[in-house]
C-alpha positions as CSV (number, residue, x, y, z in Angstrom):
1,X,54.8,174.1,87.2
2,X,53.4,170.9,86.0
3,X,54.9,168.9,82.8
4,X,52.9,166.3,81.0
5,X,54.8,163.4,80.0
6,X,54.1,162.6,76.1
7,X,52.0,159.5,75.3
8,X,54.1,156.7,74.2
9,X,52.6,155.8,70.1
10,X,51.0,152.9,70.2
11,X,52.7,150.3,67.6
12,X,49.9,147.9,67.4
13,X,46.7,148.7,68.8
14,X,43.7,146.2,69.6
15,X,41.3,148.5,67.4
16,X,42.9,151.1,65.3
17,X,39.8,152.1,63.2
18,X,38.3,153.4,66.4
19,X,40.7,156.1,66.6
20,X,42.1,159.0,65.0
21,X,45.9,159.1,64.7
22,X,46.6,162.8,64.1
23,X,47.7,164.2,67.7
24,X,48.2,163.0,70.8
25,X,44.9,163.3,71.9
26,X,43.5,160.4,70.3
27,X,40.2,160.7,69.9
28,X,37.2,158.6,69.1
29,X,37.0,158.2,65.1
30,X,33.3,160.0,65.4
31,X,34.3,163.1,68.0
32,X,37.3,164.6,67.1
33,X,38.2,167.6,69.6
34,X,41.2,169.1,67.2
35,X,39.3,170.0,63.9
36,X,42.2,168.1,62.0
37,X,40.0,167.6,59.2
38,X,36.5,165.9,58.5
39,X,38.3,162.5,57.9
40,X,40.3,160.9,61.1
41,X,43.9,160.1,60.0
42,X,44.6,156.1,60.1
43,X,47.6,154.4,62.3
44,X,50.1,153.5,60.3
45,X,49.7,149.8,60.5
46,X,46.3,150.7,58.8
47,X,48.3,151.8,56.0
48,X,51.2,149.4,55.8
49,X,50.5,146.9,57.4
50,X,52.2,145.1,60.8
51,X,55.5,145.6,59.3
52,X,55.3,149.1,59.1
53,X,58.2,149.7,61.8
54,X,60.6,147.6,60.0
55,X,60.5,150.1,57.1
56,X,63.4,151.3,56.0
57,X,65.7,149.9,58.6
58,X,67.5,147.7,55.5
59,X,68.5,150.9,54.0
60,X,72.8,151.6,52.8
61,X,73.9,153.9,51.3
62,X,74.8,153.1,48.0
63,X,78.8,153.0,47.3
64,X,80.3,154.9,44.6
65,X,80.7,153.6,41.3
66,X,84.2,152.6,40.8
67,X,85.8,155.3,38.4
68,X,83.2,158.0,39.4
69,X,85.4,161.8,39.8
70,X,84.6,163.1,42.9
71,X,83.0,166.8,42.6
72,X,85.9,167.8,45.0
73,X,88.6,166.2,42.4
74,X,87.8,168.6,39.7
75,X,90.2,171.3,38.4
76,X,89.2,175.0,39.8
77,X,88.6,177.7,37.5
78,X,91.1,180.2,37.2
């Protein structure tokens, strides 16, 4: 039995316009093998920018309001 190790994404490539993004086969922007559409699908620094890792890693939750009744708190029908 033989097991392919998975291709480590690429955070930012040298070229990423040469590429498409969609699998993990990622072929040349002008012969795609998968048939994953006419257009190739763009890295994600193409669409965000070089910061695009860092997205979202600021996120809280936000804290209850003080005085907001807890769904649980509420009286049970009878």
């Amino acid at each position: 039995m033989v097991t392919k190790a998975k291709k480590r994404f690429p955070t930012h490539p040298a070229n990423p316009e040469k590429l498409c993004w969609g699998c993990d086969r990622y072929c040349a922007a002008g012969d795609m093998l998968c048939g994953n559409g006419s257009d190739r699908t763009q890295h994600p620094v193409e669409l965000f920018g070089a910061d695009w890792r860092d997205w979202g890693s600021d996120y809280q939750d936000p804290e209850p309001e003080a005085g907001a009744s807890n769904i649980t708190d509420a009286p049970k029908p009878v």
